[in-house]
C-alpha positions as CSV (number, residue, x, y, z in Angstrom):
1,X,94.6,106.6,128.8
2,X,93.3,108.4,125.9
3,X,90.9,106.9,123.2
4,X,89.7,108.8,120.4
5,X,92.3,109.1,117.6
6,X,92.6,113.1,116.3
7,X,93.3,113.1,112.9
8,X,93.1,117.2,112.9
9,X,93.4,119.3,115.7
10,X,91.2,122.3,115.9
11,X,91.9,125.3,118.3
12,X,90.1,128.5,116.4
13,X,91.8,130.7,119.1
14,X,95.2,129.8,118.2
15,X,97.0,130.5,114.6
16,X,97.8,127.5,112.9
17,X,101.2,127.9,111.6
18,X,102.1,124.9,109.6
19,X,100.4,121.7,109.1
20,X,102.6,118.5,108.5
21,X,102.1,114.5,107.8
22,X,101.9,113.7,111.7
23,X,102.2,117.0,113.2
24,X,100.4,120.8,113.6
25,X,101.7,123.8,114.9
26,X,100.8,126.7,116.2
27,X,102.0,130.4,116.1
28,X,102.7,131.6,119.5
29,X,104.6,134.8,119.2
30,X,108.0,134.0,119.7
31,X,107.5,130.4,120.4
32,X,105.5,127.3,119.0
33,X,103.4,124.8,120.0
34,X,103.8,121.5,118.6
35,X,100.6,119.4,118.6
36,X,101.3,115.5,117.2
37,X,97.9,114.2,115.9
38,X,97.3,110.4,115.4
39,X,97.9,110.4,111.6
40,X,100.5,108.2,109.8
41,X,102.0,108.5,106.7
42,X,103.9,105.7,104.4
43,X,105.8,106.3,101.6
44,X,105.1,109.6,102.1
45,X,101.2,109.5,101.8
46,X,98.7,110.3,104.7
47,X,96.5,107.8,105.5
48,X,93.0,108.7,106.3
49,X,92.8,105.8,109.3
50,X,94.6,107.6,112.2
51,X,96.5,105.4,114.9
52,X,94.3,105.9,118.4
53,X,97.6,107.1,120.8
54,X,100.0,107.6,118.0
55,X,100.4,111.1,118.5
56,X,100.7,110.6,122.5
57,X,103.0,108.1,122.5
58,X,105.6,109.6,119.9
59,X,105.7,113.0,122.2
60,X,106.2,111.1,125.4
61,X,109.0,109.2,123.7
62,X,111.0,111.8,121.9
63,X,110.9,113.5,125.5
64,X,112.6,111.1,127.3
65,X,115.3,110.7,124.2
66,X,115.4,114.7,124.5
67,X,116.3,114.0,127.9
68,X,118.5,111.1,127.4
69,X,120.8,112.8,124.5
70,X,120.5,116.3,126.0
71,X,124.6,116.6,126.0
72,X,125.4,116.7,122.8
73,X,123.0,119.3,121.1
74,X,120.4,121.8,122.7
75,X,117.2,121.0,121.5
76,X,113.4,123.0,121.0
77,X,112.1,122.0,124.0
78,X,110.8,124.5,126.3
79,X,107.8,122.2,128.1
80,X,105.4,119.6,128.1
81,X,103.6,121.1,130.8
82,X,100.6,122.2,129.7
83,X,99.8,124.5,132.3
84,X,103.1,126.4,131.9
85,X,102.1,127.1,128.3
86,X,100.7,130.6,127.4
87,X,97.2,131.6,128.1
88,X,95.9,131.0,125.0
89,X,96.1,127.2,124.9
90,X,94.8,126.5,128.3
91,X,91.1,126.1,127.1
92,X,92.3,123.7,125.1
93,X,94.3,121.7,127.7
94,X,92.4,118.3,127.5
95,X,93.0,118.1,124.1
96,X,96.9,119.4,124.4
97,X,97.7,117.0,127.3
98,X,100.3,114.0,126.3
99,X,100.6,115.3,122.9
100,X,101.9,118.8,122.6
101,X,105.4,120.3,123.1
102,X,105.7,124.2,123.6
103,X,109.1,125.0,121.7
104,X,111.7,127.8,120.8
105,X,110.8,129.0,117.4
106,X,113.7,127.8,115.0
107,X,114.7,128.1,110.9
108,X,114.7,124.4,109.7
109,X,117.2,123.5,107.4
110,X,115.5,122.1,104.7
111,X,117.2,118.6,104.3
112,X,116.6,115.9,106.6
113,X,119.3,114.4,107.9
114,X,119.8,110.6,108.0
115,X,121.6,107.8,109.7
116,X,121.8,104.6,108.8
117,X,123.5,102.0,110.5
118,X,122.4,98.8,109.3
119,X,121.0,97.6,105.5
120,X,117.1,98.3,105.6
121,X,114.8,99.5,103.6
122,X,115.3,101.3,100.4
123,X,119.4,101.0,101.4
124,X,118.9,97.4,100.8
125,X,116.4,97.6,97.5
126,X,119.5,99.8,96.2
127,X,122.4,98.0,97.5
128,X,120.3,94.5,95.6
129,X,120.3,96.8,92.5
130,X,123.9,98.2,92.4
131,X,125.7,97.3,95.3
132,X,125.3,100.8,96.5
133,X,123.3,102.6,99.3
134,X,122.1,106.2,99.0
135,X,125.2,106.5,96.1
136,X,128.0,105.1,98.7
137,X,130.0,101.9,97.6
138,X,129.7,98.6,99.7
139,X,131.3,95.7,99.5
140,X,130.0,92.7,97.6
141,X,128.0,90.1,99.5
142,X,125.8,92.3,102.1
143,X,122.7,90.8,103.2
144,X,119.5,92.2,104.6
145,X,120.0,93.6,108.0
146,X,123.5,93.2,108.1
147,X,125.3,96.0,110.2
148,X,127.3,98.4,108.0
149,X,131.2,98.9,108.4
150,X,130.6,102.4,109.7
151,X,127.3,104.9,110.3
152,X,126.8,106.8,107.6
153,X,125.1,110.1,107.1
154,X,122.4,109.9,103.7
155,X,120.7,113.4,103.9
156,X,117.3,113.7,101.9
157,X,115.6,116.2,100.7
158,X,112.0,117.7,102.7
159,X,109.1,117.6,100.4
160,X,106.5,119.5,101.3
161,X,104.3,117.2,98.7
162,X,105.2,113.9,97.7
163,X,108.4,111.7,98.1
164,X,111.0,112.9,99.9
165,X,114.4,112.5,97.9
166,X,117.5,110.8,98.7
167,X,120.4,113.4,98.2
168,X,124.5,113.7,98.4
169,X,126.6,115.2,101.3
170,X,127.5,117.6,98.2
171,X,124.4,118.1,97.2
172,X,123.1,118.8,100.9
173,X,126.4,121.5,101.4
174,X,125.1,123.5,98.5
175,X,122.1,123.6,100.3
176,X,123.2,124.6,103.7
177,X,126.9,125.7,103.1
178,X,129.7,123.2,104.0
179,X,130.7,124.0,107.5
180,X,126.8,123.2,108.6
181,X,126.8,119.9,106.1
182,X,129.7,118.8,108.1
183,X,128.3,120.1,111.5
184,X,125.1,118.1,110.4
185,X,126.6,115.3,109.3
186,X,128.8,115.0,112.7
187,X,125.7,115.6,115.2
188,X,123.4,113.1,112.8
189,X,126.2,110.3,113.4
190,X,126.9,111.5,117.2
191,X,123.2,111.5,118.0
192,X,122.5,107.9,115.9
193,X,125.8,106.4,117.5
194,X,124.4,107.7,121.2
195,X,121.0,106.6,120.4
196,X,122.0,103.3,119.6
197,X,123.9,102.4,122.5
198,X,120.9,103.5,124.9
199,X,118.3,101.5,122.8
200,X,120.8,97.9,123.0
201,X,120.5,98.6,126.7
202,X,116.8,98.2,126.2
203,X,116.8,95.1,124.1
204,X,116.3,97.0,120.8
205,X,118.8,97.8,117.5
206,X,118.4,101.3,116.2
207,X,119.0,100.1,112.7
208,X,118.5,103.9,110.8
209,X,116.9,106.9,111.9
210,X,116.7,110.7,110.8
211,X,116.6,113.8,112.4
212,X,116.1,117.7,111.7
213,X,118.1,120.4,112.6
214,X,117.2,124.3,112.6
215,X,119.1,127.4,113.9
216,X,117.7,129.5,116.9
217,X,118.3,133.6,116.5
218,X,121.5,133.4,118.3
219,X,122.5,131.2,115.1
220,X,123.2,128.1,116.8
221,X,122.0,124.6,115.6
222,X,119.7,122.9,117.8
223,X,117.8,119.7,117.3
224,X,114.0,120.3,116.3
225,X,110.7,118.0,115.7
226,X,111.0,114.2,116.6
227,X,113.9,112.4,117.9
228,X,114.1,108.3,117.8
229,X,110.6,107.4,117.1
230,X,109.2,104.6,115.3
231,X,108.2,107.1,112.8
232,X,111.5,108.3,112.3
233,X,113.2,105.2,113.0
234,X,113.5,101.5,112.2
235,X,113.5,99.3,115.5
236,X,114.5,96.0,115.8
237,X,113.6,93.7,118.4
238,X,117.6,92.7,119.6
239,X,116.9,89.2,120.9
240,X,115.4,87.8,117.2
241,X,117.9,89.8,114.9
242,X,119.2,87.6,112.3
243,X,121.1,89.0,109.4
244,X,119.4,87.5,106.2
245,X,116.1,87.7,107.3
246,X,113.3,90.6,108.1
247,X,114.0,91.6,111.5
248,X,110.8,92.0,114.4
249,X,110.0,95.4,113.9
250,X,108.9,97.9,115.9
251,X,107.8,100.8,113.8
252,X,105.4,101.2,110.5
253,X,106.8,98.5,108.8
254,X,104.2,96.3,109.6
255,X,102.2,99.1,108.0
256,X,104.6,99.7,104.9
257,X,104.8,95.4,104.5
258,X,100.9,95.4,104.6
259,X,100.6,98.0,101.9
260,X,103.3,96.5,99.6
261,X,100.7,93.7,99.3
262,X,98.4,95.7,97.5
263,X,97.7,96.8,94.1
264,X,98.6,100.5,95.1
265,X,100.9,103.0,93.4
266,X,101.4,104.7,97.0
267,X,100.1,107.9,95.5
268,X,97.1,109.7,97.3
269,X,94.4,108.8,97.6
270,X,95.6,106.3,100.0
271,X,93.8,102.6,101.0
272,X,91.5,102.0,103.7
273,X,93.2,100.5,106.6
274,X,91.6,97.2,108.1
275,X,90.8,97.7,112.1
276,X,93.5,95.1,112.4
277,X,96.0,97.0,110.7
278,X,95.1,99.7,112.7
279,X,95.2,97.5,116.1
280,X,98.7,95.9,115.4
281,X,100.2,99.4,114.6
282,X,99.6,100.7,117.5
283,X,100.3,97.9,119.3
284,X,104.1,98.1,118.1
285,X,104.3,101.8,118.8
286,X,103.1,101.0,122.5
287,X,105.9,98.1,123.1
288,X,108.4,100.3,121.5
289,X,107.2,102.8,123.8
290,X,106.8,100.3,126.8
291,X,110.7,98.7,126.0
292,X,112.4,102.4,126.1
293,X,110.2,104.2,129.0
294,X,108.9,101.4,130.9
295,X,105.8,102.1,130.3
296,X,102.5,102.7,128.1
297,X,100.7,104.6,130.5
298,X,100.6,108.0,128.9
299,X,98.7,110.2,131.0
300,X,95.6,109.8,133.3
């Protein structure tokens, strides 16, 4: 098992392409290597208190929900094997093992696309407000946590600073053009619907998630980045779900319930995170981990 949480990575021989909340990758030619660091963001901010494993334990699960969902859309994925990756990274394979992806090169669409199939987060601060969620109509009398009628598809915009932005299915078609909205829309539903039934085999509700999409240079879509995380998702444990009530989690809530306490505008800079924080985060990312895989052994 790995302990030292990476914050940054640092390969001088390799060129880094792009550098995201959670995630850096690297230019290789016609390909990319994906390298998850240990950072977490909420509400859009970085901390600067990584989470030791984080980066390990999202990679090994969003391979084996690559694996598990496979069927229904081709995704990045070329391997996890670090010695099958090019030359270039094997001096760095220590620091590449358990955390890094080698992927097809793709051309993001530049909306995320969003499922949600329960009333969580800011669905629910809205639906409180307005009786709305993301713009849609609901029915009067909704609580927290209950399931929703249908899935439904609430893209958002991908800021490259700051909060990303709820948007429209019109709104995202001007964007990418209609056919793809509705191609989005379908696989974002598909996938969450899929994803959902594996996860209640596993004792856990899938209540929203969000995935990205990008086009390969034959044109066709294919599923990119993370997939079913508790970054991207909000897990519930199945056995304690009550409608009415704040579900046991198993994502950065805990994290994003602990900063709401504050007196924080959740604009950078961001607060120092207690070791406990630190300690109970993790520890939810490992069970969520441990309930889908089996395990939390990551790699020896």
């Amino acid at each position: 098992m790995i302990s030292k949480a990476i914050h940054t990575t640092d390969f001088p021989d390799l060129k880094l392409w792009w550098r995201g909340k959670v995630r850096d990758l690297y230019d290789l030619g016609d390909s990319l290597l994906i390298v998850a660091t240990d950072r977490i963001s909420a509400y859009d901010v970085v901390m600067n208190d990584p989470i030791p494993e984080k980066g390990a334990m999202l990679t090994q699960l969003s391979l084996w929900w690559f694996e598990q969902l496979s069927d229904i859309v081709p995704n990045h994925l070329l391997s996890a094997d670090v010695a099958s990756f090019p030359d270039e990274c094997q001096q760095y394979r220590e620091e590449l093992e358990g955390r890094s992806m080698h992927v097809h090169k793709a051309h993001p669409f530049p909306v995320e696309c969003v499922a949600r199939g329960y009333l969580a987060g800011s669905g629910w601060r809205e639906y409180k407000r307005n009786g709305t969620v993301c713009g849609l109509q609901f029915p009067e009398g909704l609580n927290q946590a209950d399931k929703l009628p249908a899935t439904i598809f609430t893209p958002a915009t991908k800021a490259e600073e700051g909060h990303d932005e709820n948007i429209s299915f019109e709104q995202a078609a001007e964007i990418t053009g209609l056919t793809v909205a509705e191609r989005l829309r379908e696989l974002t539903i598909t996938l969450y619907e899929a994803g959902a039934r594996i996860a209640a085999e596993h004792g856990i509700i899938i209540a929203d998630t969000k995935f990205e999409f990008g086009l390969d240079d034959s044109g066709q879509i294919m599923l990119i980045d993370e997939i079913l995380t508790p970054d991207s998702s909000r897990f519930w444990l199945a056995e304690e779900y009550k409608p009415g009530t704040e579900p046991v989690n198993f994502d950065k809530q805990y994290l994003r319930d602990w900063l709401d306490t504050l007196d924080w505008d959740k604009t950078p800079p961001p607060p120092q995170l207690p070791d406990k924080v630190v300690q109970e985060t993790a520890e939810r990312y490992a069970e969520a981990l441990r309930m889908f895989t089996g395990t939390t052994v990551l790699f020896q």
